[in-house]
VEXDOBA-819208 format. One line per field, with one value per residue (C-alpha): residue number from 1; residue in one letter; chain; x, y, z. Coordinates in pm, whole numbers, plus 50000, padded with zeros to 5 digits. Layout:
REM residues N
nr [NUM,...]
rest [A,...]
kette [A,...]
x [X,...]
y [Y,...]
z [Z,...]
This chain:
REM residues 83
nr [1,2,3,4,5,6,7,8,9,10,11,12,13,14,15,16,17,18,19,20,21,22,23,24,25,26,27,28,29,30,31,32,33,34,35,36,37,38,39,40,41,42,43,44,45,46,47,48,49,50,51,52,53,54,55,56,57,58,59,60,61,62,63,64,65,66,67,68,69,70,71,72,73,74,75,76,77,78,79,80,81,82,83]
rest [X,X,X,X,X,X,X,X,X,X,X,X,X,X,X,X,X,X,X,X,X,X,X,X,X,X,X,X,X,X,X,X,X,X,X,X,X,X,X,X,X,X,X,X,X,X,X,X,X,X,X,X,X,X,X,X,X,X,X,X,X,X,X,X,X,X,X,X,X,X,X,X,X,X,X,X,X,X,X,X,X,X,X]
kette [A,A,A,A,A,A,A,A,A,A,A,A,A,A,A,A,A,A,A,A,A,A,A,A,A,A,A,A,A,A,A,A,A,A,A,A,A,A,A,A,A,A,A,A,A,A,A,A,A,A,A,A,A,A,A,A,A,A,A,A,A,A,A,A,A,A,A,A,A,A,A,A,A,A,A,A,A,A,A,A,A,A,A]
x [74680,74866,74982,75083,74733,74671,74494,74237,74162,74068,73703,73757,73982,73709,73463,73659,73732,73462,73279,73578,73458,73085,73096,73391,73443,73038,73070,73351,73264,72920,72729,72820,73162,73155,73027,73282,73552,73387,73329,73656,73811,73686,73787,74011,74211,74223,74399,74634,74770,74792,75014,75204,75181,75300,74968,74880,74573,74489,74241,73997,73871,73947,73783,73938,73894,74154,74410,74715,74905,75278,75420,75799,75894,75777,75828,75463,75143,74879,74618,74508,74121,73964,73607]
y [75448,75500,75188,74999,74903,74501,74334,74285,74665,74688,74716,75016,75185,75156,75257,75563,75670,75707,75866,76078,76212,76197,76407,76629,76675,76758,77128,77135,76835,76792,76448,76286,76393,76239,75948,75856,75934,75708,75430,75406,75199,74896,74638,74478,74792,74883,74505,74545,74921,74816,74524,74746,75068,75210,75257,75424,75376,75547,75381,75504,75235,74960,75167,75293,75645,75805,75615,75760,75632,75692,75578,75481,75506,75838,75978,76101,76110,75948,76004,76096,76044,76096,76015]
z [75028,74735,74573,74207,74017,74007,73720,73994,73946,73594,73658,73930,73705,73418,73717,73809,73501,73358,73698,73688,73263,73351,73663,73613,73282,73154,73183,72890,72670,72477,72601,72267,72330,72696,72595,72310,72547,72808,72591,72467,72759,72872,73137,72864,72796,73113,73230,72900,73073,73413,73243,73030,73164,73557,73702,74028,74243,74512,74769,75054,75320,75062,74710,74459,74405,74182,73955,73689,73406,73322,73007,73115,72754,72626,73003,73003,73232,73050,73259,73602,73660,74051,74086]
């Protein structure tokens, strides 16, 4: 089910996210490269966009499993992660 992210999400964002970089994304980045780019979110960040930002998650038997970001303002995708 596709639905509007609550704050409630932020750590299944986070979770996804970074599932999405480690397992998808390790054939094209180098490990210190994959681990900068997970460690620069955390639960925080991820609470402040879900507050500021449109964010999309979509959700499987109750999990999230994929999320994206639109910035309203610069009318861009910021992100779309599936784990």
């Amino acid at each position: 089910m596709l639905r509007l992210a609550l704050v409630s999400d932020a750590p299944a964002v986070l979770q996804t996210r970074t599932a999405a970089i480690r397992e998808l994304a390790s054939s094209h980045y180098s490990k210190p490269e994959i681990e900068e780019w997970c460690s620069s979110r955390t639960v925080e960040t991820c609470h402040e966009s879900i507050e500021r930002q449109v964010v999309l998650v979509e959700e499987i038997d109750g999990e999230v499993v994929a999320f994206g970001q639109l910035n309203r303002e610069a009318s861009v995708v910021e992100g779309i992660y599936v784990s």
